[in-house]
Each structure stands twice: as structure tokens, then as C-alpha cells.
DOLOLUM-483042 format. One line per 4 residues: number of its first residue (from 0); their letters; for each residue z, y, x of N, C-alpha, C. Coordinates in steps of 0.02 Angstrom, whole numbers, plus 50000, padded with zeros to 5 digits. Each point is the difference from the previous one (the first is absolute). Example, Ala and Ser with C-alpha at 12.3 -4.5 7.8 and 13.67 -1.06 7.14 Angstrom:
2
0> as> 50390/49716/50660/50000/50059/49955/50000/50060/50045 | 49964/50053/49982/50003/50059/50042/50037/50055/49961
END
This chain:
208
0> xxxx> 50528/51889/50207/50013/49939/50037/50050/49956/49964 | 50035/50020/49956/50054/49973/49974/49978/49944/49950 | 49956/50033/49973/49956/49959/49950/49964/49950/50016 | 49961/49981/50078/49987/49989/50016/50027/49908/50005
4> xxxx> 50064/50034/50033/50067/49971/50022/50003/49950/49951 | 50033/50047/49954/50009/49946/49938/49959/49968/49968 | 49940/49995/49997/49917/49977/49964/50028/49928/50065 | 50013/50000/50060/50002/49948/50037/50058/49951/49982
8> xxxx> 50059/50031/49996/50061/49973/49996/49981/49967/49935 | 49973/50022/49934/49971/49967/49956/49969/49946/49994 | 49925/50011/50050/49962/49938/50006/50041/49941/50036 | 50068/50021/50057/50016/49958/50036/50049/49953/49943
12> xxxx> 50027/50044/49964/50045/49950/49927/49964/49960/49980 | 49942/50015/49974/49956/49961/49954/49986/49919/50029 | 49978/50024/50073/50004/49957/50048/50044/49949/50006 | 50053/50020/49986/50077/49961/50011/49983/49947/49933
16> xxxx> 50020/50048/49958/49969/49974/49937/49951/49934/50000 | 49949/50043/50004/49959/49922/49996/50005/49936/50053 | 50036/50015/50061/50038/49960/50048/50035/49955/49961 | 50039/50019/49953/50033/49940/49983/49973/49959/49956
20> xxxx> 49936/50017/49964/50000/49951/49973/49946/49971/50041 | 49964/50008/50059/49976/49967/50042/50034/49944/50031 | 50083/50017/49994/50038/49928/50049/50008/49966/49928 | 49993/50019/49949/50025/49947/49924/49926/49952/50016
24> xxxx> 49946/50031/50014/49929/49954/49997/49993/49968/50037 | 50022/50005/50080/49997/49979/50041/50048/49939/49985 | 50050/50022/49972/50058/49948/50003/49967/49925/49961 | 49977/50034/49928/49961/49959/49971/49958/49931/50011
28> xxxx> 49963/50049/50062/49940/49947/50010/50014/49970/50065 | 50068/50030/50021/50002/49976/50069/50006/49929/50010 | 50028/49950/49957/50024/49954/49988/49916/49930/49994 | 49948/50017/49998/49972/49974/49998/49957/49992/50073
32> xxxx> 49985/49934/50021/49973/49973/50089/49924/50043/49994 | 49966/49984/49936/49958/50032/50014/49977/50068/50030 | 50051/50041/49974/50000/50068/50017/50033/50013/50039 | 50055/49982/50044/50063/50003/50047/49953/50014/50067
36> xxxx> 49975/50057/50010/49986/50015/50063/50025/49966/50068 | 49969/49993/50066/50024/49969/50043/50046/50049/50063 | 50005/49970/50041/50026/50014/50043/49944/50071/50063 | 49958/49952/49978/49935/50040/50055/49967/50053/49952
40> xxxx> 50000/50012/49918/49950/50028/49959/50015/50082/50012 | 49939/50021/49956/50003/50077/50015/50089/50021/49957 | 50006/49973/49953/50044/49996/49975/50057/50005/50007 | 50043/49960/50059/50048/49993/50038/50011/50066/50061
44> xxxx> 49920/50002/50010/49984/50040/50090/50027/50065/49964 | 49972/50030/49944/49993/50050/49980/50085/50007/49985 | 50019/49969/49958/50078/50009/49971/50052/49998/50079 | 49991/49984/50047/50037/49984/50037/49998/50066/50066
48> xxxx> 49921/50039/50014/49988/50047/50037/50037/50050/49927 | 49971/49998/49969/49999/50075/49956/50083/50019/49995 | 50033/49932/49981/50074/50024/50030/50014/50008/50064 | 50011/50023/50032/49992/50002/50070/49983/50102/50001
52> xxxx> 49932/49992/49965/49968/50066/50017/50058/50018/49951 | 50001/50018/49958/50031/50029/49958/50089/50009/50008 | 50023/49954/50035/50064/49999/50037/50000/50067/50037 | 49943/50020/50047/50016/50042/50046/49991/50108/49970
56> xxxx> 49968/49967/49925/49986/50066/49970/50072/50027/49966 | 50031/49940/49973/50060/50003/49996/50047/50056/50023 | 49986/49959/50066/50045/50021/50046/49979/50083/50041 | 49956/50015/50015/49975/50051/49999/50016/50060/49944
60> xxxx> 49973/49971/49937/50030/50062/49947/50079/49983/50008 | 50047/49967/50009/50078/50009/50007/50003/50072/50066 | 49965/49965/50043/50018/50061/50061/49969/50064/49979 | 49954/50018/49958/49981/50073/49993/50041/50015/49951
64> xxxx> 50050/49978/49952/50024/50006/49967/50075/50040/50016 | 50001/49960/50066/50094/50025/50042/49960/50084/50030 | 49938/49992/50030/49978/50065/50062/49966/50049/49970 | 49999/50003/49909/49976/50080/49972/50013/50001/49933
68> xxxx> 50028/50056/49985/50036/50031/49944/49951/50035/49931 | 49920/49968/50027/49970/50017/49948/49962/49961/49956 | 50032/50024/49931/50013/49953/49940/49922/49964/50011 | 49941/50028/49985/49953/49969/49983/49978/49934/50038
72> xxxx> 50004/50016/50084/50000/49947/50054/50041/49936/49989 | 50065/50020/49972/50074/49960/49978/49977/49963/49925 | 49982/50042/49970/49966/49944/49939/49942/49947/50025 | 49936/50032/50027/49954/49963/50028/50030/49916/50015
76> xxxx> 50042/50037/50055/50019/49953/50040/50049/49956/49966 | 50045/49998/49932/50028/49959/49977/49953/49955/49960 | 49954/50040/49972/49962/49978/49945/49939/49923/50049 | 49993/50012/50062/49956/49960/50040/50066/49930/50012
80> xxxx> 50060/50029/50028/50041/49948/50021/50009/49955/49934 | 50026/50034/49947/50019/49962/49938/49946/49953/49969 | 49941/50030/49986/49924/49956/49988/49998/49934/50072 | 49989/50012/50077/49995/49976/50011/50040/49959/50022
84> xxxx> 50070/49987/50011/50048/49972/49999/50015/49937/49937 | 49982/50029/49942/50014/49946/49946/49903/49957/50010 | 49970/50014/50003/49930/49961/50018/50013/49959/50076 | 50022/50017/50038/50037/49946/50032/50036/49959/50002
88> xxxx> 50054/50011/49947/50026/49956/49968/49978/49941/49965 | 49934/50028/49950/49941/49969/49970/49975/49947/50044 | 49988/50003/50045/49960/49988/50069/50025/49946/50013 | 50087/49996/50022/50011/49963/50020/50018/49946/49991
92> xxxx> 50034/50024/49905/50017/49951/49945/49935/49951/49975 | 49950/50024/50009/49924/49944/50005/50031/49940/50049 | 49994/50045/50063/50008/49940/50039/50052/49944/49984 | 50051/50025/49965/50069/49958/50013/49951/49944/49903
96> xxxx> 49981/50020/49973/49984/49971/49930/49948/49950/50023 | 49928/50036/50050/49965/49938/50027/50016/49956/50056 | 50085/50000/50024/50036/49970/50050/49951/50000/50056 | 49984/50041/50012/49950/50031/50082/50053/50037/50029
100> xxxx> 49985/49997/50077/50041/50040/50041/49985/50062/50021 | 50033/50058/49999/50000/50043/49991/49985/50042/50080 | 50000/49957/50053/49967/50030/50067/49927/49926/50016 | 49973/50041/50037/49953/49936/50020/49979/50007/50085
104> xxxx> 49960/49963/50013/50001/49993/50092/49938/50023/49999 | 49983/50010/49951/49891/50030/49993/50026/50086/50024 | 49964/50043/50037/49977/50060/50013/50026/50020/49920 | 50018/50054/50006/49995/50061/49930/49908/50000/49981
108> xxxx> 49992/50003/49924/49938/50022/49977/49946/49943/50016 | 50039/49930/50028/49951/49956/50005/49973/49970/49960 | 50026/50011/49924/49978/49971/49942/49935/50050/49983 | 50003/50050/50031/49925/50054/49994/49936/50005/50058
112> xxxx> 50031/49936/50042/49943/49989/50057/50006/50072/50038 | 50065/50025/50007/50019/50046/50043/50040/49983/50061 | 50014/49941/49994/50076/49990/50040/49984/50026/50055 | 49949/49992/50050/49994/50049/50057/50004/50061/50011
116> xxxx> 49987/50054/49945/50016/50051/50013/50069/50034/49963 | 50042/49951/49990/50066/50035/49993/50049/49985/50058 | 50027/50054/50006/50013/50030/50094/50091/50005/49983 | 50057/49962/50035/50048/50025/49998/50038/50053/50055
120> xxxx> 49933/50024/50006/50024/50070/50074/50048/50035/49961 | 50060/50008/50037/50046/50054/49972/50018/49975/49946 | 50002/49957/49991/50032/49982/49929/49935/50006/49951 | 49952/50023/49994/49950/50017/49941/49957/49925/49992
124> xxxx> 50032/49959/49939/49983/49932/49994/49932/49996/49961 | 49991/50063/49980/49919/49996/49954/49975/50062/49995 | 49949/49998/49989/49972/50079/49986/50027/50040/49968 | 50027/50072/50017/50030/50046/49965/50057/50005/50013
128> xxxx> 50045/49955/50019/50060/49998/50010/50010/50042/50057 | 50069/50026/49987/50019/50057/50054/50034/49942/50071 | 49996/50046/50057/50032/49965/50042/50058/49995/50001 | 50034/50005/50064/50088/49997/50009/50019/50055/50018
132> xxxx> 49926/50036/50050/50013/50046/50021/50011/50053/49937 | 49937/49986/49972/49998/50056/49944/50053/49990/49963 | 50025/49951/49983/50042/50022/49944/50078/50017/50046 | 50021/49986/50065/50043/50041/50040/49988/50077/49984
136> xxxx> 49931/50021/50022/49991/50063/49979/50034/50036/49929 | 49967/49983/49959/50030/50004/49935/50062/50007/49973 | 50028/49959/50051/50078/50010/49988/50038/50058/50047 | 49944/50031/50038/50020/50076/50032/50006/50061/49990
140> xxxx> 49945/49987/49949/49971/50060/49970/50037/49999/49927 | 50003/50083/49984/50025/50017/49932/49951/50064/49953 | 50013/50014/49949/49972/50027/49962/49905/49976/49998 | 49997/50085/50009/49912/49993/50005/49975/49965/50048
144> xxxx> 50014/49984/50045/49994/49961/50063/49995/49916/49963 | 50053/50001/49977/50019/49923/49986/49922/50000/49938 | 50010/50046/49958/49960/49979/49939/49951/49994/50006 | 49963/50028/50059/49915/49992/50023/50003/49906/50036
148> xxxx> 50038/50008/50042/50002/49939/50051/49995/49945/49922 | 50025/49967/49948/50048/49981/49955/49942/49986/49961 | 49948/50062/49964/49946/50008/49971/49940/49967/50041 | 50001/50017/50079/49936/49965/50023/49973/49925/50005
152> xxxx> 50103/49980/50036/50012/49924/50003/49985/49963/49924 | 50015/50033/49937/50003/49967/49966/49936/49992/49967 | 49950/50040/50010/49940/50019/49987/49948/49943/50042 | 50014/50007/50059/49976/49940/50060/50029/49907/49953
156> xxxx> 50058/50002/49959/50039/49948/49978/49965/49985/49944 | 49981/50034/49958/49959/49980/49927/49930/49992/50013 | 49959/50028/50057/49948/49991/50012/49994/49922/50028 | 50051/49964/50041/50010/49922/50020/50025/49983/49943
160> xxxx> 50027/50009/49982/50015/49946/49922/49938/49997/49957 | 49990/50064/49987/49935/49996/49931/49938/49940/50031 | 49992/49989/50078/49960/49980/50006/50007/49933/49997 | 50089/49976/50010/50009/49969/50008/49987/49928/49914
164> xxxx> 50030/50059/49948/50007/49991/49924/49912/49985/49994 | 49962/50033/50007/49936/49982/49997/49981/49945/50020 | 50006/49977/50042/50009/49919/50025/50001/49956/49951 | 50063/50003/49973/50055/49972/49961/49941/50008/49946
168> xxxx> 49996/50045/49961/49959/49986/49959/49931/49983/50003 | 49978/50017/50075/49928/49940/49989/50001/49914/50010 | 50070/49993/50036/50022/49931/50023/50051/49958/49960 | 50043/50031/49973/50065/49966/49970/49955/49980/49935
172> xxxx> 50054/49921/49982/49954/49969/49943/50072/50015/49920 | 50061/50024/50024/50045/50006/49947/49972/50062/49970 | 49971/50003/49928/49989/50065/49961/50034/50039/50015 | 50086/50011/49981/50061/50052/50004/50004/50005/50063
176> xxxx> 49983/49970/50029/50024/50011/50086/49932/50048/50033 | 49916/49982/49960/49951/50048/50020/50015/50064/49958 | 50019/50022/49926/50011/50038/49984/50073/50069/50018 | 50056/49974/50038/50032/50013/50027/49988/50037/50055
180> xxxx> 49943/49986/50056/49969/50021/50038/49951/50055/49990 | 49971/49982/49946/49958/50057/49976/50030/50068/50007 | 50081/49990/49948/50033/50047/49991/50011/50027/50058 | 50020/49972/50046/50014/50024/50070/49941/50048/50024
184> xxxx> 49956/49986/49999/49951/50038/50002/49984/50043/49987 | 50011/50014/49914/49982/50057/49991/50054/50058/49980 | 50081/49966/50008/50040/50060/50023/50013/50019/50068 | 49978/49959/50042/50008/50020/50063/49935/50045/50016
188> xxxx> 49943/50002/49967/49953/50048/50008/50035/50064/49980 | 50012/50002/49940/50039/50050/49956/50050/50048/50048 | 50056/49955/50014/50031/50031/50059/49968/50021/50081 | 49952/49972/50008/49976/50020/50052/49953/50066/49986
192> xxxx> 49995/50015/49956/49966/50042/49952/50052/50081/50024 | 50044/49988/49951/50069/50049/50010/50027/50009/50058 | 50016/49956/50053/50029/50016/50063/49950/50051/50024 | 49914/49983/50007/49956/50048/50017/50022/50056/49974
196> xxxx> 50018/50017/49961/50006/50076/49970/50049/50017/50030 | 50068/49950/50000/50081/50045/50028/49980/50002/50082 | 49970/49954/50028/49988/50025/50072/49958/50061/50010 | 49941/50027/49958/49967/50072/49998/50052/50041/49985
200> xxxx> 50050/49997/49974/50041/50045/49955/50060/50016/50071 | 49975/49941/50050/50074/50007/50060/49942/50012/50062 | 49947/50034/49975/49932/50014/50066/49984/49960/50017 | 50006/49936/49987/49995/49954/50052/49938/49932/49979
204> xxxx> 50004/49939/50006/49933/49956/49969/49994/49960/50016 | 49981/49920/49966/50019/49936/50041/49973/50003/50051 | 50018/49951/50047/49970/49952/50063/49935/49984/49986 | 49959/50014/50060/49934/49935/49991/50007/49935/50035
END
């Protein structure tokens, strides 16, 4: 599992990595009307939910981080906060370069002809996202307890993003901004990949 671990924490560097020079390109071309995405585009919708989603994964791997003492869960979980934390950053620094605002009055996912079905019951503003309740929970529970709860939520979390990144790349018209998404995609498969195994390894197995 360790190997595992680290094969991820790897891909998630690389990630970082090519993150930055995604905001050097972006920065680049941002400057031109032609390409300056709007306010309403998949572009904006996408950069503006995906921070948002990714805010709350954040925050989630911080709390499994305080409620269990085992290393592999504790790497997982830094390696998800740190990747997705600086891609939010990414996210939001778009917005501030294509001077778009960074909340909007449209439904979540309305740039994907979803806006109706994203639900803020309990706090859960888009698909996948944990509730208030759940993540109260989370903050109850410790060890193996915590690391199943932690693994499922976050498992339920990459499955709404990836779908969400898919979007993005069939809709968004910025290259670095569709290729960025991609990435999202296919390390969040990756990791959703591995959590399957540490939840078998704790008896246990995502949510349907």
C-alpha cells in the first residue's frame, strides 16, 4: 500500500507541476478579448463551482487528518488537500486575471445545463459533496471509524468532481483550463482507484 501511496503523491506533484505552468499560459493568453471567457461560459461556471467543490475536500482531508493516527490515511489525505487546495487557488486566480466574479446568482453546474439538479440540502451544493451532517459526523469519529467514513465521503467527492471536470472538458473553450480538467480526471480516478483498496483493507466499500 505504501507504494501505492507514493505512485499517487507522485502523480499529485507532477500535477502541481504542470499547474504552474498552466497559470504562466493562462496568464499569457489571458490578456486577449478574444479569448477572455465570459461571465456565463463553461469556463467561468466550471472555475468558480470546481473551487467550491474542492474547498470542501480540503477541508475534509484536514479533519481525517486530526481523528487517525494512520500514516497511510494521513498521507492520502495530505496529498488530496495539498493538490487540491493549490488547483483552487488556480481556479480562482483565472477568475481574478479574466476580472469575472468569483460567486454567481445562476444555480451551481448551470454552466452544464444542470442547475436544477444541484441540491443545497444540508449543505451538499453539488453532487458528491458531503453534507453538514456528514461531515459533523466525521468529526466524531476516530481511527478506523473515521478512515472508512473519510474514504467513502471522499470517494462519493471525486466521483462529483470527475464528472464535473468532464464537463469542463467537453464545454470549456480555454485549452489549459480543458487540459487541467482532464488531469482532474484522471487522478481523481487513480485515487478513487486506491481508496477502493484501503476501504477493502478496513472491510468495508464505497457508498452506492
Amino acid at each position: 500500500m505504501t507504494r501505492h501511496i507514493g505512485w499517487v503523491a507522485g502523480s499529485a506533484a507532477a500535477v502541481l507541476v504542470a499547474a504552474g505552468a498552466i497559470t504562466y499560459a493562462v496568464a499569457e493568453d489571458g490578456g486577449s478579448s478574444a479569448t477572455t471567457p465570459t461571465a456565463g461560459s463553461a469556463d467561468a461556471g466550471f472555475a468558480r463551482d470546481m473551487a467550491v467543490h474542492h474547498q470542501q475536500a480540503v477541508e475534509m482531508s484536514y479533519i481525517v487528518r486530526d481523528r487517525t493516527k494512520n500514516e497511510e490515511v494521513r498521507r492520502l489525505a495530505y496529498d488530496i488537500a495539498q493538490t487540491q487546495a493549490n488547483q483552487r487557488g488556480m481556479l480562482l486566480g483565472w477568475l481574478d486575471l479574466w476580472e469575472l466574479p468569483k460567486v454567481s446568482a445562476d444555480a451551481p453546474m448551470t454552466w452544464m445545463g444542470m442547475g436544477d439538479m444541484a441540491s443545497s440540502k444540508d449543505g451538499a451544493l453539488m453532487p458528491g459533496m458531503a453534507t453538514n451532517t456528514e461531515l459533523k459526523k466525521l468529526n466524531t469519529l476516530s481511527g478506523k471509524q473515521a478512515e472508512v467514513l473519510y474514504l467513502q465521503l471522499m470517494t462519493d467527492h471525486h466521483k462529483g468532481g470527475m464528472h464535473m471536470a468532464e464537463g469542463c472538458v467537453a464545454k470549456c473553450t480555454v485549452g489549459v483550463e480543458k487540459k487541467l480538467a482532464q488531469g482532474m480526471v484522471d487522478a481523481q480516478q487513480s485515487e478513487i482507484d486506491l481508496m477502493a483498496d484501503m476501504l477493502k483493507e478496513r472491510g468495508a466499500k464505497a457508498r452506492d
